[in-house]
C-alpha positions as CSV (number, residue, x, y, z in Angstrom):
1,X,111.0,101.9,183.7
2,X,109.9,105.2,182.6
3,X,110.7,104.1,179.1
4,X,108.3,100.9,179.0
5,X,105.5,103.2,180.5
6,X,105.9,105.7,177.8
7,X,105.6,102.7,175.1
8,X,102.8,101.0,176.6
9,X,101.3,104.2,176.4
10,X,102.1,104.4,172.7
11,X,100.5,100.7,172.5
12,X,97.4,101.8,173.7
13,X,97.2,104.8,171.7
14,X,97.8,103.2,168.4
15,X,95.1,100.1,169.7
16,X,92.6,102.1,170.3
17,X,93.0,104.6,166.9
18,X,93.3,101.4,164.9
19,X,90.2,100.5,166.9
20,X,88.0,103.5,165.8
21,X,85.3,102.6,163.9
22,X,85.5,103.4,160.2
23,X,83.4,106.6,159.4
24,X,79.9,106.1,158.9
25,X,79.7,108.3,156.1
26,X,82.3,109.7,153.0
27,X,80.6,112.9,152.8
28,X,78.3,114.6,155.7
29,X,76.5,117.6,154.5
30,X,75.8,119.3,158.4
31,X,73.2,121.6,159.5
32,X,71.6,122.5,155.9
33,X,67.5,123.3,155.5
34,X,66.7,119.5,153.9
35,X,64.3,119.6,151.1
36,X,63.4,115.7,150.7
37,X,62.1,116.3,147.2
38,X,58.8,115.2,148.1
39,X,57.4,119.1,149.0
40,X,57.1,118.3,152.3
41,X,58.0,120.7,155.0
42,X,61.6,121.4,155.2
43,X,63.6,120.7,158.4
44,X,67.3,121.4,159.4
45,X,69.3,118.2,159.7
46,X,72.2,115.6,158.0
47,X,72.5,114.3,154.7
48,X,74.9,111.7,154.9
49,X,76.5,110.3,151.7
50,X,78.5,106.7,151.2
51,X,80.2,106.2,148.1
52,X,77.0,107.2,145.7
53,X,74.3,106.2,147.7
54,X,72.5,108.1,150.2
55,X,72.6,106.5,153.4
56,X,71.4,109.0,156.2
57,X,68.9,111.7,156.2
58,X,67.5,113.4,159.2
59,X,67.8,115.9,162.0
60,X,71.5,114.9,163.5
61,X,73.5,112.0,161.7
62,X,75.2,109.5,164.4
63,X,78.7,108.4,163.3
64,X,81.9,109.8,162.0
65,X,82.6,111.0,158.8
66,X,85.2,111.3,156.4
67,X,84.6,115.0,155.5
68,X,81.9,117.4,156.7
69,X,80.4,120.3,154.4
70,X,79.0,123.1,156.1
71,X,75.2,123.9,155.0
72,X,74.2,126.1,157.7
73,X,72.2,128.7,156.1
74,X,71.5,127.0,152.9
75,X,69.3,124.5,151.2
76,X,70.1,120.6,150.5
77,X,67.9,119.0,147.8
78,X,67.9,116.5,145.3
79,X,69.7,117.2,142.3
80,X,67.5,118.9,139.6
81,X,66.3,117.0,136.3
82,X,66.7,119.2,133.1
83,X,63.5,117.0,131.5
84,X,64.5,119.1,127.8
85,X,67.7,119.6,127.5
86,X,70.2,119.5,124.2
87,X,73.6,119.1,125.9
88,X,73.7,115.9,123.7
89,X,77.0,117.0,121.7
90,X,78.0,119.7,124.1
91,X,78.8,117.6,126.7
92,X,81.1,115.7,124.0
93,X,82.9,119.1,123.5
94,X,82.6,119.9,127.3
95,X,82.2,117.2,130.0
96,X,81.6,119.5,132.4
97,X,78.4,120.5,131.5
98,X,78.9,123.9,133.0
99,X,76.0,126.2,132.4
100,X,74.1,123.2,134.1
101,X,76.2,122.3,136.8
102,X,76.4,125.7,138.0
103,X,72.5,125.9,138.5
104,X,72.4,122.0,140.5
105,X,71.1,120.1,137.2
106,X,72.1,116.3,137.8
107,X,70.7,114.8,134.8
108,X,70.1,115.8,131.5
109,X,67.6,114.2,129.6
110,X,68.0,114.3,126.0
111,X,65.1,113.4,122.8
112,X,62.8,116.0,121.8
113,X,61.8,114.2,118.5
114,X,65.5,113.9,117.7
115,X,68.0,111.4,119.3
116,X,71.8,110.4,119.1
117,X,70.5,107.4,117.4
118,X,69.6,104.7,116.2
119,X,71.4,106.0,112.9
120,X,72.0,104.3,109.8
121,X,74.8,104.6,107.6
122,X,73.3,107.6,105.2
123,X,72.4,109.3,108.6
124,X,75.6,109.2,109.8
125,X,77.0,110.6,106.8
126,X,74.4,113.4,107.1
127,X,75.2,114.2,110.6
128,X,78.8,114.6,110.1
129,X,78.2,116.7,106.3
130,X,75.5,119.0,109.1
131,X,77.9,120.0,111.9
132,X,78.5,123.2,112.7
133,X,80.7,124.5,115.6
134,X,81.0,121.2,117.5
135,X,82.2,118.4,115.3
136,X,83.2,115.0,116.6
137,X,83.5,111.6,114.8
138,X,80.3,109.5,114.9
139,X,81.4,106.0,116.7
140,X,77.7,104.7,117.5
141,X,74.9,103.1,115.8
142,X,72.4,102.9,118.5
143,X,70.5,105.3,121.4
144,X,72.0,103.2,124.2
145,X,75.7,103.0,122.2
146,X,76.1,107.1,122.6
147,X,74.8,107.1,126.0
148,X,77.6,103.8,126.8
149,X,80.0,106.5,124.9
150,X,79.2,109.7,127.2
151,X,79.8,107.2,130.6
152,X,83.1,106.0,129.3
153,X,84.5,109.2,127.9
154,X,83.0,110.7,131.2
155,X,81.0,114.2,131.9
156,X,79.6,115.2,134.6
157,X,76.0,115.1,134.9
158,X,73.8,112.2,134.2
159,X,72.5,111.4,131.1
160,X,69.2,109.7,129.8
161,X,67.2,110.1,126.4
162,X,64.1,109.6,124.9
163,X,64.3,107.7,121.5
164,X,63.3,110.3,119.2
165,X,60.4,109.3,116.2
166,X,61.8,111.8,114.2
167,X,65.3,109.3,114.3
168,X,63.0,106.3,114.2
169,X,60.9,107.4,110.9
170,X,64.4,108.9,109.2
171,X,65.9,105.7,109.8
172,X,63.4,103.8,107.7
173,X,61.8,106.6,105.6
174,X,64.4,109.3,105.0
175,X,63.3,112.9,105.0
176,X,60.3,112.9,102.6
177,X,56.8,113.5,103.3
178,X,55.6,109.5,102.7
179,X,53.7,107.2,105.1
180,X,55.4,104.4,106.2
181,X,53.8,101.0,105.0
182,X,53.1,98.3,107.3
183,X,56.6,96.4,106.6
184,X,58.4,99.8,107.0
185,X,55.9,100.9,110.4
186,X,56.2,97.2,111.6
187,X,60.4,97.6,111.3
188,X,60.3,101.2,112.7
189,X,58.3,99.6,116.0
190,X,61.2,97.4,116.1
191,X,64.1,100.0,116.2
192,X,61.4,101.5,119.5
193,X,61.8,98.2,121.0
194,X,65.3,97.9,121.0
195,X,65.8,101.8,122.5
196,X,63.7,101.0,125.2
197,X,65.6,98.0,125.8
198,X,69.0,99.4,125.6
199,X,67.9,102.1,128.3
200,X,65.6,104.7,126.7
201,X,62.6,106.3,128.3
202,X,59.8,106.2,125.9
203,X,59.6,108.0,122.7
204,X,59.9,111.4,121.8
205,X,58.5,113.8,119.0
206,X,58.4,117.3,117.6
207,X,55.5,118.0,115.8
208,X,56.0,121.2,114.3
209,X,58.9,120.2,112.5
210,X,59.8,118.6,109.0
211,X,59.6,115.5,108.8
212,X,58.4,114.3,112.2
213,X,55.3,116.7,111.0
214,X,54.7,114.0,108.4
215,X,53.7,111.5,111.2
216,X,50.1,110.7,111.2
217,X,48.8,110.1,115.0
218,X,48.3,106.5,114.4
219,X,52.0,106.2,112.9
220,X,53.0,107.7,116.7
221,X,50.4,105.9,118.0
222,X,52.0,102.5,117.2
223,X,55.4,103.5,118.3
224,X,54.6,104.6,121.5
225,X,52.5,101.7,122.4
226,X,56.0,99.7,122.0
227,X,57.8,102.2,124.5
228,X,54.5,101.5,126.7
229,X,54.9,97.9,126.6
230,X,58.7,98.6,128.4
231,X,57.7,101.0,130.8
232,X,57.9,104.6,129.0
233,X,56.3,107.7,128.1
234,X,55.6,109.5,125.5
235,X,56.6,113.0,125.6
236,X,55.8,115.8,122.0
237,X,57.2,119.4,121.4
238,X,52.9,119.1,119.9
239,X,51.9,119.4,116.6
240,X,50.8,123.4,117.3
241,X,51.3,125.9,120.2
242,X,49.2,128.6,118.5
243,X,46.5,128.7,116.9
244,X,45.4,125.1,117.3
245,X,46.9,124.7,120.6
246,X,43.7,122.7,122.4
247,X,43.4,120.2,119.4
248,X,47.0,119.3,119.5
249,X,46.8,118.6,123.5
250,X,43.6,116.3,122.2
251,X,46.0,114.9,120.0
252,X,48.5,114.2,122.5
253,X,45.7,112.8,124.8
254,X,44.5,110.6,122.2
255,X,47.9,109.1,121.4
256,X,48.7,108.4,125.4
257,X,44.9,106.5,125.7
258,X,45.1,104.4,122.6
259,X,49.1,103.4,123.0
260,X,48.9,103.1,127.3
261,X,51.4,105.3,127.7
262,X,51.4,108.4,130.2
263,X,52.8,111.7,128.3
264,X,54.0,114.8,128.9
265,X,53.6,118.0,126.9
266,X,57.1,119.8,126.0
267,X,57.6,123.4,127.1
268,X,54.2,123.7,127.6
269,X,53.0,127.4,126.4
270,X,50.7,129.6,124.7
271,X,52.7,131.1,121.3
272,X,51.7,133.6,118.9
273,X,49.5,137.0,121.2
274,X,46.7,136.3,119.7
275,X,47.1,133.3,121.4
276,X,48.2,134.1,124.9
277,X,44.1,134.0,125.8
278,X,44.0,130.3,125.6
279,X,46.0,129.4,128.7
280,X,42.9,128.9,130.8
281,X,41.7,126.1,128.4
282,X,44.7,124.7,127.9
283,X,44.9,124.2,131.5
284,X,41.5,122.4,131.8
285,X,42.0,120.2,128.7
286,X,45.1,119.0,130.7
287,X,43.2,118.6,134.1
288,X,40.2,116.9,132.0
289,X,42.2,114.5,131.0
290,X,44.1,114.3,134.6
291,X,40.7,114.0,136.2
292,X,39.8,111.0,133.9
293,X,42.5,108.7,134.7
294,X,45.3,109.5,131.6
295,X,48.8,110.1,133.1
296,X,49.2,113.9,131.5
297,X,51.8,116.1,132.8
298,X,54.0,118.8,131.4
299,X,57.4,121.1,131.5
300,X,58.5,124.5,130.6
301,X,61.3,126.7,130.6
302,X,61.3,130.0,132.6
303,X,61.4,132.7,130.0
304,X,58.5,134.7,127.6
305,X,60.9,133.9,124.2
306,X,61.4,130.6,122.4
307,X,64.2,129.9,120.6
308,X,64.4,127.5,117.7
309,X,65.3,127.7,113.6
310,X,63.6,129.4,110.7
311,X,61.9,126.1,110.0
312,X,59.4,126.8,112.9
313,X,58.5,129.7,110.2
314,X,58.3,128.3,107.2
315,X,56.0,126.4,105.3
316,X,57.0,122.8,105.7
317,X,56.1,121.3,102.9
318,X,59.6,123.2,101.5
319,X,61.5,121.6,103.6
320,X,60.0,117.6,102.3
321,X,63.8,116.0,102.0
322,X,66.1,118.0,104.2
323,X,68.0,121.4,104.7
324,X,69.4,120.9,101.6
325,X,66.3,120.6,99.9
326,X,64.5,123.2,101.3
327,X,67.7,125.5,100.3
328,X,67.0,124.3,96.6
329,X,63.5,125.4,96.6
330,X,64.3,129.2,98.0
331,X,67.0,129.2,94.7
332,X,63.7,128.5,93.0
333,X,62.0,131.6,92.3
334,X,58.4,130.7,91.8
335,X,59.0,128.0,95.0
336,X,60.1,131.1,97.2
337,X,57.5,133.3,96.0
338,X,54.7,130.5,96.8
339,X,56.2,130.2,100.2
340,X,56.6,133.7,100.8
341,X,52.9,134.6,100.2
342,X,52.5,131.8,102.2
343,X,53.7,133.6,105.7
344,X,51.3,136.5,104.5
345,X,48.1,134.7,104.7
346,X,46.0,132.8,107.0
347,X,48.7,129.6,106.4
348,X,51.5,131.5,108.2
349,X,52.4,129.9,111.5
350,X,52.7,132.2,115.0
351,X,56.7,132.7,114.0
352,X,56.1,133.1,110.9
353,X,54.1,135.5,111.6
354,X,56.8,137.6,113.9
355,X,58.7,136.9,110.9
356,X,56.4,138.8,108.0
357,X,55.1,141.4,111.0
358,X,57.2,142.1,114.2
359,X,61.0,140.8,112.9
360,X,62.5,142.8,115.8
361,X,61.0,140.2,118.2
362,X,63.5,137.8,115.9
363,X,67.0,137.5,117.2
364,X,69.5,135.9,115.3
365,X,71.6,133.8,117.5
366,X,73.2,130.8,115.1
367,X,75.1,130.5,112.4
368,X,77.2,127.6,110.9
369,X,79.3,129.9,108.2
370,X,81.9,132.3,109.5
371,X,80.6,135.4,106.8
372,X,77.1,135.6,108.7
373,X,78.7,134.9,112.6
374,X,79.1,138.6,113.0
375,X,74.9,138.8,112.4
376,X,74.5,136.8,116.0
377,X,73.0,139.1,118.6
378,X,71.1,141.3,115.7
379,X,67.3,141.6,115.3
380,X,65.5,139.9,111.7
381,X,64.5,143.5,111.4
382,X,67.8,145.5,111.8
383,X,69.1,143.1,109.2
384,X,66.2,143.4,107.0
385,X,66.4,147.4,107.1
386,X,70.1,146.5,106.8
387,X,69.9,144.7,103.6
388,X,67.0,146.6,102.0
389,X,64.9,143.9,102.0
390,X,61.5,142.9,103.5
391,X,62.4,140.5,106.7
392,X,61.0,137.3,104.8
393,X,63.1,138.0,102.1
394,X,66.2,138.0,104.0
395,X,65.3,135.2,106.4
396,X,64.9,133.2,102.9
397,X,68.5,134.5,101.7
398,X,70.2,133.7,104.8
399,X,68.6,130.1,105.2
400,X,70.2,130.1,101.4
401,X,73.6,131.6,102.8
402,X,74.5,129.1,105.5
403,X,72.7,126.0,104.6
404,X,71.1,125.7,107.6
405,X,67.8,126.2,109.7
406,X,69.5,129.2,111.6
407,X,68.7,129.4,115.2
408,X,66.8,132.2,116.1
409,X,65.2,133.3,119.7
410,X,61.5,134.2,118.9
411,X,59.6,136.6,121.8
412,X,56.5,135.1,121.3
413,X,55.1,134.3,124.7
414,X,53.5,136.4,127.9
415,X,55.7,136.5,130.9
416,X,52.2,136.5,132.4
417,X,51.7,133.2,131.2
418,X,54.7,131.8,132.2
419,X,54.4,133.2,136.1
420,X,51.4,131.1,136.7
421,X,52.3,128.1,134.5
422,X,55.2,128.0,137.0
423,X,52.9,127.1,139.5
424,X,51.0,124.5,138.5
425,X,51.3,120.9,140.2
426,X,52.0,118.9,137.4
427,X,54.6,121.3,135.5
428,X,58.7,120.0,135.5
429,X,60.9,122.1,134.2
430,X,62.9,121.8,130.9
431,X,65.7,124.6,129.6
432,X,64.9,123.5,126.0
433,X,69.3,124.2,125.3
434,X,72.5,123.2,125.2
435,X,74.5,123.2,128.5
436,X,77.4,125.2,127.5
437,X,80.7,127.1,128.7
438,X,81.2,131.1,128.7
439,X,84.0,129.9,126.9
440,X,85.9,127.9,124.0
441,X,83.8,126.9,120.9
442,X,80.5,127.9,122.5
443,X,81.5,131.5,121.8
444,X,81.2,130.8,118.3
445,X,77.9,131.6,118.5
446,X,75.2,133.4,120.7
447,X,72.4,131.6,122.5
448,X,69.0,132.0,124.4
449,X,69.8,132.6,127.9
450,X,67.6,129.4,129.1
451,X,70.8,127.7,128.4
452,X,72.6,129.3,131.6
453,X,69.9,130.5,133.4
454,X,66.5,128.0,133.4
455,X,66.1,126.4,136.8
456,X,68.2,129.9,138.6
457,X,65.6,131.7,137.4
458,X,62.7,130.0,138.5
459,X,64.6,129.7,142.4
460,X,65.3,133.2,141.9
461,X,63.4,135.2,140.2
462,X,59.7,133.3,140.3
463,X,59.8,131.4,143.6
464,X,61.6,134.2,146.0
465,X,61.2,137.4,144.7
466,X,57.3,137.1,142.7
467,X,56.1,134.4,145.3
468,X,54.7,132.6,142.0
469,X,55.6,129.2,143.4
470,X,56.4,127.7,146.8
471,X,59.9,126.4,146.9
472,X,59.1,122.7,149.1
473,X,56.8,122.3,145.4
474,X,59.4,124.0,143.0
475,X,62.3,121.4,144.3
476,X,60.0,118.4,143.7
477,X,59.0,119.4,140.5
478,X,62.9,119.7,139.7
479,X,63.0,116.6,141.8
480,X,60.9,113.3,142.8
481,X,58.0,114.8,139.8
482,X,60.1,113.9,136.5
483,X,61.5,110.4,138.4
484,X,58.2,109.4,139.0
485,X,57.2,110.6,135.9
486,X,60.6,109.2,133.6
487,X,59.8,106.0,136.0
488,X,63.9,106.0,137.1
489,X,64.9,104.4,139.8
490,X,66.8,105.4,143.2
491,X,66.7,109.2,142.2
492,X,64.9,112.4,142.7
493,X,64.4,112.4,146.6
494,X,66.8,112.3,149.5
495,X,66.5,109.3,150.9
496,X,68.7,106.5,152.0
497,X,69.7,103.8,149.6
498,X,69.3,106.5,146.7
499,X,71.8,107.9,144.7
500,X,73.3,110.5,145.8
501,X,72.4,113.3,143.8
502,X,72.4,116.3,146.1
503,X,72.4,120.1,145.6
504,X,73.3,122.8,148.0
505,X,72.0,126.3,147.4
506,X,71.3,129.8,148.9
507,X,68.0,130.3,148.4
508,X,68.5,134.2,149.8
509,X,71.0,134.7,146.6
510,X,70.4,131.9,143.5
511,X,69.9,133.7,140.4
512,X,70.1,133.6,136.8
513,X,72.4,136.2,134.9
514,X,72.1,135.3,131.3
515,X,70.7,137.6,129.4
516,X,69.4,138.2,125.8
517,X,71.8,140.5,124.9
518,X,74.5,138.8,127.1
519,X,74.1,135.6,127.2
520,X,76.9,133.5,128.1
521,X,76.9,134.1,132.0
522,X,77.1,131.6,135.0
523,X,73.9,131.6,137.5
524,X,75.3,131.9,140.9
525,X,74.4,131.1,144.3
526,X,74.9,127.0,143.9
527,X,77.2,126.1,146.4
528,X,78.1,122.6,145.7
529,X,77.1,119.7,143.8
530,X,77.7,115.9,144.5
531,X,76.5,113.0,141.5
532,X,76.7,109.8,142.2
533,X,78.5,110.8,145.8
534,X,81.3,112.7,143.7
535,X,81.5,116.6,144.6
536,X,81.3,118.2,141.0
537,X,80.6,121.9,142.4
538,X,82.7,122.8,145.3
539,X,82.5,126.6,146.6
540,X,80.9,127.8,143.3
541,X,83.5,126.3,141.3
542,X,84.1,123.1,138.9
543,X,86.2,120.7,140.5
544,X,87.2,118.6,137.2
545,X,85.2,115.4,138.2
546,X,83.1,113.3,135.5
547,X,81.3,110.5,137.4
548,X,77.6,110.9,135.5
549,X,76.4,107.9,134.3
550,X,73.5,106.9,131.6
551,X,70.7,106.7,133.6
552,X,68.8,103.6,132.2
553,X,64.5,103.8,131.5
554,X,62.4,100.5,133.2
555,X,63.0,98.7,130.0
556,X,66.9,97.8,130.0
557,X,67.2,94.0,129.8
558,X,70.1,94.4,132.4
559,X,67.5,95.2,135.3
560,X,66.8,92.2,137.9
561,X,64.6,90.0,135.6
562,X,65.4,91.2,132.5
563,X,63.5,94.6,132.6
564,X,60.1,95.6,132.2
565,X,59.6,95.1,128.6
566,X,56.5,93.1,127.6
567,X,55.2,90.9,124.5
């Protein structure tokens, strides 16, 4: 008897566990400081996850769940959008995405005037002759066909890309300095239209640059009025940060007006001292245009230095036809000496100048050849004094040495300037770098620190120690701001039926720890990171997992009804 008790007893048990509902949720993040993403108020509550969506937000979630992480004490947000990055062949090196990752960036967004495609055959070949540390076969023709290769391969974050009119006129033009006719224009439209319909999110350019400074405004003109017709924006590194700064936001104006696009200004600064004082206009040229009706907004990266390649300083009409044959002309004694006298008069751009008159605000951070590697880390100026030469000079014979651009980290800007551009309601936030390791082949070379340390420091260093910005308004500017503005769908807030793209931090301890002369750190005080509903950061550590997926612009032909591209 006692025997047929105990198994009815067993019965029951087993009935009423196989009874239980199922759990309501895969991951429950308890008890954090919720900041929606729309800079709102926060509140403490749930953020309940389901496979990748979002599916609960609010003060105490009902229901069981699978696994519970702890958030008492720290802040749940959206996951933050790198709007600049260049973790476009990084993250085929390294999935992980580390530098990144570690700071709560969900999705990278690639394009600043150059893209991962589409490439024609003689580009290809180019890009493959041109890589340095990171080299990797080129299996992709088109934007959307690299962005396809990242999901399959799988990395971490997300990924999404402008189609960049650099790309667009290479394809069809080459490198020289030529207009396009209207057969050539009318074909370069055409490779716009199919980006946007394979995924991209509008078109974007780098002004200051050979040969994307060849563009004439109503060459960009007609190929962002295609992206506009599917949806995009158009988004410009601008013609000039210096010394015609205000005309080149007109310019920018001008081209989201007559194309119908909205647009958004690329590490938006001041460079060059002499022209720190035009902040205050720039601001209002931006807000005049705002206040008017034109979709304007901005991004910048956290830091008083730029970093970019001796082409920035350089007169561009050497560089008409490539690296290689802007390396010709410096061989070219007469061409060099032209160009030289160049960065000494009233030509010379606002590097160029900290070239000719302050090369110890020049650091040398890239090199492709293994002679000059041990010159990473070192001033223009101590190389210069070095080499017995003026610092032109020797910029000139390294460009010469290495065949390349060489990456260089100019401190050109006011940390001023940057405190209260970190404020302003319309300004996202872009690291302008790669997202690399503090290991492996990115030790090859040194870097900016923005590439570790961007979105850290503005938590950090502007929000809770300076009081520059409010951190409800810094999250949705990381947040729900470059959604709306990159017109995505289900991301950039916490709510349900989105993705879920969460971050938990310590607001008391975030920080960046890159620094010039040591670049290659972590930022710290991310506890964990979920994409898509996978945990990616667990504890302040990688845990191996790769579910980012190419985040597709309003165009793609494989939305309900065939996307948003129109005739």
């Amino acid at each position: 008897m006692e025997r047929k008790i105990a198994l009815a007893v067993c019965f029951a048990a087993f009935g009423a566990i196989s009874a239980a509902p199922p759990a309501a949720y895969s991951v429950l993040i308890r008890g954090g400081t919720i900041y929606d993403g729309s800079g709102s108020t926060p509140y403490v509550g749930d953020v309940g996850l389901r496979g990748d969506k979002i599916v609960y937000v609010g003060p105490k979630a009902p229901g069981r769940a699978a696994r519970t992480v702890d958030a008492t004490g720290k802040a749940v947000s959206p996951g933050f959008i790198n709007m600049l990055s260049w973790a476009n062949e990084a993250l085929i090196a390294d999935a992980r995405g580390l530098g990144d990752t570690a700071q709560g960036v969900t999705l990278e967004v690639f394009g600043e005037g150059s893209s991962m495609g589409p490439w024609n055959p003689k580009m290809k070949r180019l890009e493959l002759k041109r890589q340095d540390d990171i080299r990797f076969p080129i299996t992709w023709t088109t934007l959307g066909q690299y962005l396809e290769f990242l999901q399959r391969k799988g990395v971490t974050p997300n990924v999404a890309s402008f189609v960049g009119a650099t790309t667009v006129r290479r394809n069809e033009l080459g490198e020289r300095d030529v207009d396009p006719t209207p057969a050539q224009l009318d074909r370069m439209r055409a490779l716009v239209r199919q980006a946007m319909r394979e995924g991209a999110l509008g078109v974007g350019s780098s002004l200051i640059y050979a040969p994307a400074t060849f563009a004439e405004t109503p060459e960009l003109i007609a190929l962002t009025t295609e992206a506009a017709k599917c949806g995009g924006m158009y988004i410009s590194h601008m013609r000039d940060e210096g010394p015609r700064l205000l005309e080149s936001i007109d310019e920018l104006v001008e081209i989201s007006a007559k194309s119908g696009a909205p647009a958004e200004i690329y590490h938006f600064k001041q460079a060059g001292q002499r022209n720190w004082g035009k902040l205050d206009a720039a601001i209002a040229r931006v807000e005049a245009a705002r206040a008017a009706g034109h979709r304007i907004t901005a991004d910048m990266y956290t830091y008083p230095a730029s970093s970019t390649g001796f082409d920035a300083a350089f007169p561009t009409w050497m560089q008409d036809g490539g690296i290689e044959a802007w390396v010709a002309r410096l061989k070219n004694p007469a061409q060099r000496a032209r160009a030289l006298a160049e960065m000494h008069s009233d030509k010379v751009t606002e590097n160029g100048e900290l070239v000719v008159k302050q090369p110890d605000k020049v650091i040398l951070v890239g090199f492709k050849t293994n002679k000059l590697k041990p010159l990473a880390g070192k001033t223009l100026g101590e190389v210069a004094r070095e080499r017995g030469k003026s610092p032109e000079e020797t910029a000139a014979d390294l460009i010469v040495e290495d065949g390349t651009r060489i990456q260089v980290v100019y401190f050109s800007m006011s940390e001023d300037n940057v405190r209260r551009e970190v404020s302003l309601p319309w300004m996202s936030f872009g690291s302008d770098a790669s997202s690399m390791a503090p290991e492996g082949v990115f030790l090859k070379s040194s870097t900016h620190p923005r590439a570790y340390g961007n979105t850290a420091r503005l938590l950090g260093k502007y929000v809770r120690d300076e009081k520059a910005a409010q951190l409800p308004d810094a999250i949705r500017r990381l947040t729900s701001l470059p959604a709306t503005n990159l017109s995505i769908k289900q991301r950039g807030w916490l709510k349900p039926g989105y993705y879920a793209d969460v971050v938990v931090f310590d607001p008391a301890t975030i920080r960046d720890n890159s620094t010039f002369a040591k670049p290659h750190q972590l930022a710290t005080g991310v506890k964990d990171v979920f994409v898509n509903g996978v945990q990616v950061w667990r504890d302040g550590q990688h845990t191996g997992a790769k579910p980012g997926r190419f985040v597709r612009g309003p165009g793609w032909t494989g939305w309900p009804g065939g996307g948003a591209c129109r005739r």
